[in-house]
C-alpha positions as CSV (number, residue, x, y, z in Angstrom):
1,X,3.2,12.0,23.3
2,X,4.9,10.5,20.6
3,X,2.9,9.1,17.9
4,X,4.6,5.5,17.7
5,X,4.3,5.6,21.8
6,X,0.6,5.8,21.5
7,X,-2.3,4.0,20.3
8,X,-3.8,5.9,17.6
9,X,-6.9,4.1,16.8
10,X,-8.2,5.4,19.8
11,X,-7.8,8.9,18.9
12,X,-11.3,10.5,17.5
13,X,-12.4,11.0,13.9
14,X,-12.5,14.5,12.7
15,X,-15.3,16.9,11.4
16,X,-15.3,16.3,7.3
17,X,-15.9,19.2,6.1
18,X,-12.3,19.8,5.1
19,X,-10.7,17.1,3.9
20,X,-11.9,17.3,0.5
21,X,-10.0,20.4,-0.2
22,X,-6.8,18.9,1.6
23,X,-6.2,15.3,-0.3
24,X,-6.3,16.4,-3.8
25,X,-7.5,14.9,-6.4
26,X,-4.8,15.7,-9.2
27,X,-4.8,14.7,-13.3
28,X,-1.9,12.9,-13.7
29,X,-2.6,12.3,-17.7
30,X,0.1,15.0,-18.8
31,X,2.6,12.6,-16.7
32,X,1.9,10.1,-19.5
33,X,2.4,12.5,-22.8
34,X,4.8,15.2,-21.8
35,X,5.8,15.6,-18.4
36,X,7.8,18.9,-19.2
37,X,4.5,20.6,-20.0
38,X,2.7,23.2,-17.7
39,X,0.2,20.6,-17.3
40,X,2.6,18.2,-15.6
41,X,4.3,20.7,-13.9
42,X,1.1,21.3,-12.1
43,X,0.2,17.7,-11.3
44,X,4.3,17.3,-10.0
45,X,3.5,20.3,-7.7
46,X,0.2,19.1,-6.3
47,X,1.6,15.2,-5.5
48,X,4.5,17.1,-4.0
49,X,2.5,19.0,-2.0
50,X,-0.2,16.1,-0.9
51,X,3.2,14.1,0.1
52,X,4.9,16.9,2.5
53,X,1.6,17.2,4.4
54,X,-1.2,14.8,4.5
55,X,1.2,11.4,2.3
56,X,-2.1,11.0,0.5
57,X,-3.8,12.1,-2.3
58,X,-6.3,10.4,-5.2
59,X,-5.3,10.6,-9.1
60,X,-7.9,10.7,-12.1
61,X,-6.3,9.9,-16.0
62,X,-4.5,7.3,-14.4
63,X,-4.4,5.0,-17.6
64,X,-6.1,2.1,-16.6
65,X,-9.6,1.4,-18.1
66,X,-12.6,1.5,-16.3
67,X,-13.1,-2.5,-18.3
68,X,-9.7,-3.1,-16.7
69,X,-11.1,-2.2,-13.6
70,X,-14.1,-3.7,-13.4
71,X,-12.6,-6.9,-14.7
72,X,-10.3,-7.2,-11.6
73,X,-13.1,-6.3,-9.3
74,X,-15.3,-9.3,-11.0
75,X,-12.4,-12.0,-10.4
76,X,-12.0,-10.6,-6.7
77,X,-15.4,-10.8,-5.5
78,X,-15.4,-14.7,-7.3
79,X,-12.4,-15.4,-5.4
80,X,-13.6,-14.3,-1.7
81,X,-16.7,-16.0,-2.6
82,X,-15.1,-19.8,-2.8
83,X,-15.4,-22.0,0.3
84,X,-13.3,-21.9,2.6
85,X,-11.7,-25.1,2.0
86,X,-11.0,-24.0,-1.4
87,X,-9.0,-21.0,-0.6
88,X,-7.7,-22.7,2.1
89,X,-5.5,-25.0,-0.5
90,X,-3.4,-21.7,-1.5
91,X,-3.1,-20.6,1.9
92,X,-0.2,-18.7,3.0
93,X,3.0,-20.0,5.2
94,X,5.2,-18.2,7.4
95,X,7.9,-19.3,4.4
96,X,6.0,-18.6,1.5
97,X,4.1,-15.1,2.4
98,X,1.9,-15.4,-1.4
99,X,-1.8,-16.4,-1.3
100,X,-4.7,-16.7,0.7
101,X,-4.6,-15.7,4.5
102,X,-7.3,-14.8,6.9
103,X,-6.1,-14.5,10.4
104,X,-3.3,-11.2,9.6
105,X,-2.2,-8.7,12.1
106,X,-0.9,-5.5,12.1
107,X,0.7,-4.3,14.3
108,X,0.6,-7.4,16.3
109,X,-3.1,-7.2,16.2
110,X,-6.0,-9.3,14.0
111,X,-7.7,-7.5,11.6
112,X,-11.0,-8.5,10.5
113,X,-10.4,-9.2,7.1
114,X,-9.6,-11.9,4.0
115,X,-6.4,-11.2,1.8
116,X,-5.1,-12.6,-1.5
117,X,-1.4,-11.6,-2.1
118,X,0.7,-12.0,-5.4
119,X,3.6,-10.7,-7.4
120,X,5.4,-11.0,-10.4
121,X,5.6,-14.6,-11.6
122,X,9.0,-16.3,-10.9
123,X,10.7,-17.1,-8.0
124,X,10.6,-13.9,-6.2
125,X,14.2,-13.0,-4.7
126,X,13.0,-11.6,-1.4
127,X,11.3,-15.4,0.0
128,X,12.5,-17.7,-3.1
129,X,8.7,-18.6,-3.4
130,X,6.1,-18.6,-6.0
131,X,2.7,-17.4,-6.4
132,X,0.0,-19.5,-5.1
133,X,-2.9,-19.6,-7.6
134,X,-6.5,-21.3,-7.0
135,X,-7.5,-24.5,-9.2
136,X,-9.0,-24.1,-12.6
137,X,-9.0,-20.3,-12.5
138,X,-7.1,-19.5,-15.3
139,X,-8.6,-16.2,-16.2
140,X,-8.7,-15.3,-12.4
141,X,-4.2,-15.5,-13.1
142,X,-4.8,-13.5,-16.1
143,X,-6.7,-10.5,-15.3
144,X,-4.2,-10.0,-12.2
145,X,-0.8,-10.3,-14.0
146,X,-2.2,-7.7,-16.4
147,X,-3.6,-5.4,-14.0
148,X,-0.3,-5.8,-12.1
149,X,1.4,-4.4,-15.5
150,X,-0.7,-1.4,-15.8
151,X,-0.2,-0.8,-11.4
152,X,3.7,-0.7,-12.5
153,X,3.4,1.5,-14.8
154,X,1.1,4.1,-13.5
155,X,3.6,3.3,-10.4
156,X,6.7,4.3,-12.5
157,X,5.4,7.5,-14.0
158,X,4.4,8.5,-10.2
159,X,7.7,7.8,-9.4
160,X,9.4,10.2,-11.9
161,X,6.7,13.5,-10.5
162,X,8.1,12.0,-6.8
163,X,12.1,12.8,-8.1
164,X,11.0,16.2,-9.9
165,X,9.2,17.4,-6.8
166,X,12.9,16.5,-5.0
167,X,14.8,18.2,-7.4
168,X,16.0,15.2,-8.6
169,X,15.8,14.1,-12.8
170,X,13.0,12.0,-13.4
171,X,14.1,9.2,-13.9
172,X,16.8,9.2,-11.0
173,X,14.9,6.3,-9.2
174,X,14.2,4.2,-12.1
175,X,17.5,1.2,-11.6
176,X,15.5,0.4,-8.5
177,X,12.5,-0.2,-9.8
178,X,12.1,-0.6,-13.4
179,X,12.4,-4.9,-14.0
180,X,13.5,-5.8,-11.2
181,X,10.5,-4.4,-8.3
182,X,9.3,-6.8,-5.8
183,X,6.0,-4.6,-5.6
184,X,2.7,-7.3,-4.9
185,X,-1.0,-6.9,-5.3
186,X,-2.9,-7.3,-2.4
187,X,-6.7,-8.6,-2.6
188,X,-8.7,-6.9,0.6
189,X,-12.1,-8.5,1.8
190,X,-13.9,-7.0,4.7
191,X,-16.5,-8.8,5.7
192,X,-19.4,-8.0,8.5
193,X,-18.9,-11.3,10.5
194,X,-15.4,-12.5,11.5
195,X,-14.2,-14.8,9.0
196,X,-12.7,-16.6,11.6
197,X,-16.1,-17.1,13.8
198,X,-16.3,-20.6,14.4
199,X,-13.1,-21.6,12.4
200,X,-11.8,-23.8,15.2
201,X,-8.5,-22.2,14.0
202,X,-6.2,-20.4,16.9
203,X,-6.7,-16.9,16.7
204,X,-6.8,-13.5,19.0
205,X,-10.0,-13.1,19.8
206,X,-10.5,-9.3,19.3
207,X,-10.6,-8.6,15.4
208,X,-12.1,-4.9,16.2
209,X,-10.6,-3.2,13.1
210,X,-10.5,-4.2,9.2
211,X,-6.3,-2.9,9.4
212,X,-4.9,-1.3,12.7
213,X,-3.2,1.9,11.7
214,X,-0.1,1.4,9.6
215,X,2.1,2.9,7.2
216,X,3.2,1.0,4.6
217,X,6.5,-0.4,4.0
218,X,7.7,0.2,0.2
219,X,8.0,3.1,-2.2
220,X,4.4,4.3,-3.0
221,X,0.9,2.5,-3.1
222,X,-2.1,2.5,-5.5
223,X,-5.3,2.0,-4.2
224,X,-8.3,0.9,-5.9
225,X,-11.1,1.1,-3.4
226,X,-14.9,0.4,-3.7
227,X,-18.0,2.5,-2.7
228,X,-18.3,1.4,0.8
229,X,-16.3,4.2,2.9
230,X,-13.7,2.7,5.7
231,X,-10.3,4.0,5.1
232,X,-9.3,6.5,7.4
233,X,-5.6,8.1,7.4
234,X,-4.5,10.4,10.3
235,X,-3.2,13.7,10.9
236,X,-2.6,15.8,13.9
237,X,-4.6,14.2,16.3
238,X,-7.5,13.0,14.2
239,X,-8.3,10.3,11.5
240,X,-9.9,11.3,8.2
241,X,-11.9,9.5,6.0
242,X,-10.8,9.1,2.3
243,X,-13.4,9.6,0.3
244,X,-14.2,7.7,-2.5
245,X,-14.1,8.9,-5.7
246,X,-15.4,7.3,-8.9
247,X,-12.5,6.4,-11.7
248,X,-10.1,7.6,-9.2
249,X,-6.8,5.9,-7.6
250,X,-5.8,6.7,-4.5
251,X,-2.0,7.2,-3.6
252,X,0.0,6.9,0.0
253,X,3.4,7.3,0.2
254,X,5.5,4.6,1.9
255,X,8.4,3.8,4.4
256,X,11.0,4.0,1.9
257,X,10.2,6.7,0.6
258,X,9.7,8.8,3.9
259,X,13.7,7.9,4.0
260,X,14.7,8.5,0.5
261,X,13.1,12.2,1.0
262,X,14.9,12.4,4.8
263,X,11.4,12.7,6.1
264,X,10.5,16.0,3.2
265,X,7.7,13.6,2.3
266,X,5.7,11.5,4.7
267,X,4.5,7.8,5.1
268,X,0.5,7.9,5.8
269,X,-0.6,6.5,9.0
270,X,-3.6,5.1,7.9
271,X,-6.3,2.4,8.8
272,X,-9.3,0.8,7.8
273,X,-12.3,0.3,9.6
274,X,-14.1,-3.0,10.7
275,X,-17.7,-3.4,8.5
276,X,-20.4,-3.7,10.7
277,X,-23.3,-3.9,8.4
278,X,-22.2,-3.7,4.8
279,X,-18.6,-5.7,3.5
280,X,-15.8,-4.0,1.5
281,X,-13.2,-5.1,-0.6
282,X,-10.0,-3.1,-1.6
283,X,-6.8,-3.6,-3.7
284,X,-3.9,-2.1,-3.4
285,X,-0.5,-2.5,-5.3
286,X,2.5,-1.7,-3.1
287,X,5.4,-0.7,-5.5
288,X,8.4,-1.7,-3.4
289,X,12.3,-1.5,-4.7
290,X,14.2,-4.1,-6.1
291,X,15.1,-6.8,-3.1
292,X,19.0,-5.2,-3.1
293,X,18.3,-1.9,-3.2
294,X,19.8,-0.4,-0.3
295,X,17.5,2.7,0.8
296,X,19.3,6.1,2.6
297,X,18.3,9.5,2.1
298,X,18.9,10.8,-1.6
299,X,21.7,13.5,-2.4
300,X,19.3,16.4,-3.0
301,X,17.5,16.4,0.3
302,X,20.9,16.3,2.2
303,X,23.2,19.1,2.7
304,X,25.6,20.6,6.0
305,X,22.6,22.0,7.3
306,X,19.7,19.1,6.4
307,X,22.2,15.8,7.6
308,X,20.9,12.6,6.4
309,X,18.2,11.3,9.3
310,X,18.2,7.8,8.2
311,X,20.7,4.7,8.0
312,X,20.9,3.0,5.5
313,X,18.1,0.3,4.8
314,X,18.7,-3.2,3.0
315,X,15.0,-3.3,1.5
316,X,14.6,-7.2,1.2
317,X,15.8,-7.3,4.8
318,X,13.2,-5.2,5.8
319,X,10.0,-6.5,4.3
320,X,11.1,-10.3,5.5
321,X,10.4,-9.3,8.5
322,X,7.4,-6.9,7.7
323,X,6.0,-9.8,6.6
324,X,6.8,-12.3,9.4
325,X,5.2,-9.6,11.5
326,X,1.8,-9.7,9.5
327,X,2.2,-13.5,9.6
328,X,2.1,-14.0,13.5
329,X,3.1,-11.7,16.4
330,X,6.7,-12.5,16.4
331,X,7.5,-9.0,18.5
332,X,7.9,-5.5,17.9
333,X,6.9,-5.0,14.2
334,X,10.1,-3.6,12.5
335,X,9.8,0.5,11.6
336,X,12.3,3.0,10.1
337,X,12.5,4.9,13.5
338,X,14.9,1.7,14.3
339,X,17.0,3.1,11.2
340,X,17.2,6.7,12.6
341,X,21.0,8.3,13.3
């Protein structure tokens, strides 16, 4: 059965023995200093690889401090632990999709989760909104917009090893990123008890998953993931764990770039699972193109014999209505399969 005609988060969890050796865990620091060296060359090889099979992998020498780090996961946890009300006041609308939220879906389904979502300051040109920030917090604004900057450019130089490992020049990809991204930070909080117990707010009642499996719409994502285990991605008829890995960033290819590479590399399915006895946060940063980029397959993944699979894709287009779908169930989510030829 198809995988998009089934529901996955039924299918079992696989033995764990292997999956270690499968998602690498790849030095990216030659990426940084000279990414014509045999070092890079390795690290280009090994993301290429981890994207044509499992979409996932983790990186170490990433270039962003472990005081970075633990700065942004200080501000989260203060955030999550407001009241309610309080977070409430920056709480996200169908027409401004930045700030708080706590009753998503995926998939047309609740997860069981708190978010916090924000992007480069401005009017972004994909909603014309704003970021919504919470009272008083100044430093809260600060430590994000900077960990942002250092997401973007780990984000870029990942970008570069995804054109090499296409045969493409490095920076071949750059005009729809560099400046002008519409990428966003996303704040996770899982909790044990429904944060929506009680609320008196309208909801589905069945919250039986953190996220409900998934890919992610943009380019590529960076993941910065605590201790507590719950992400899972999926592969032939099983989900994995992800481990966790200390100092490491984990990576997942996305949508777009499933199309750019005409399907070569692949958009993880991936999920997370409900806490039942101890909560989880996450963050990732979702590094999306430029709101006019229009997204097809790229010229050296398509030939007479390897036609291009995908029509073209107007990127702000899309994640409007990505977003509308995590909003409220307002149909069929929108996938690339709709773009196929």
């Amino acid at each position: 059965m198809h995988a998009e005609t089934q529901d996955l988060d039924r299918m079992p969890v696989a033995e764990q023995s292997s999956i270690l050796e499968q998602v690498p865990i790849i030095d990216v620091a030659q990426l940084f200093h000279d990414i014509s060296s045999r070092g890079a060359s390795d690290a280009i090889d090994q993301i290429a690889q981890a994207c044509k099979t499992w979409g996932f992998f983790q990186v170490v020498n990433h270039g962003i401090s472990s005081a970075q780090i633990e700065a942004v996961w200080q501000q989260t946890h203060d955030l999550f632990a407001l009241p309610l009300q309080e977070k409430l006041e920056i709480r996200r609308s169908k027409e401004n999709p930045w700030g708080f939220y706590n009753n998503e879906l995926t998939k047309n389904q609740r997860d069981k989760k708190e978010v916090f979502d924000f992007t480069r300051e401005g009017i972004d040109p994909i909603y014309g909104q704003c970021n919504r920030w919470p009272r008083g917090r100044d430093e809260f604004k600060i430590t994000m917009m900077a960990y942002l900057d250092a997401c973007t450019a780990l984000s870029l130089k990942l970008l570069e090893a995804f054109c090499l490992g296409l045969d493409l020049p490095a920076d071949f990809m750059r005009r729809d990123f560099a400046g002008n991204h519409t990428g966003f930070i996303r704040l996770n909080y899982y909790p044990v008890r429904d944060p929506l117990a009680d609320s008196g707010e309208e909801h589905q009642a069945t919250a039986d998953l953190g996220i409900h499996h998934h890919t992610d719409a943009g380019g590529l994502t960076v993941l910065l993931q605590d201790q507590v285990s719950g992400l899972q991605v999926y592969r032939d008829g099983f989900w994995y764990d992800i481990p966790t890995v200390e100092g490491a960033m984990v990576i997942n290819t996305g949508d777009m770039m499933q199309v750019w590479s005409n399907d070569i590399y692949k958009a993880a399915i991936h999920r997370v699972l409900a806490m039942d006895a101890r909560e989880r946060y996450s963050i990732p940063f979702f590094f999306n193109p430029a709101a006019n980029c229009k997204v097809s397959p790229l010229p050296s993944v398509v030939d007479e014999q390897n036609p291009g699979r995908y029509n073209p894709i107007e990127w702000g287009s899309f994640r409007g209505k990505r977003s509308d779908g995590d909003y409220a169930d307002y149909g069929t989510e929108v996938q690339i399969s709709q773009y196929r030829k």
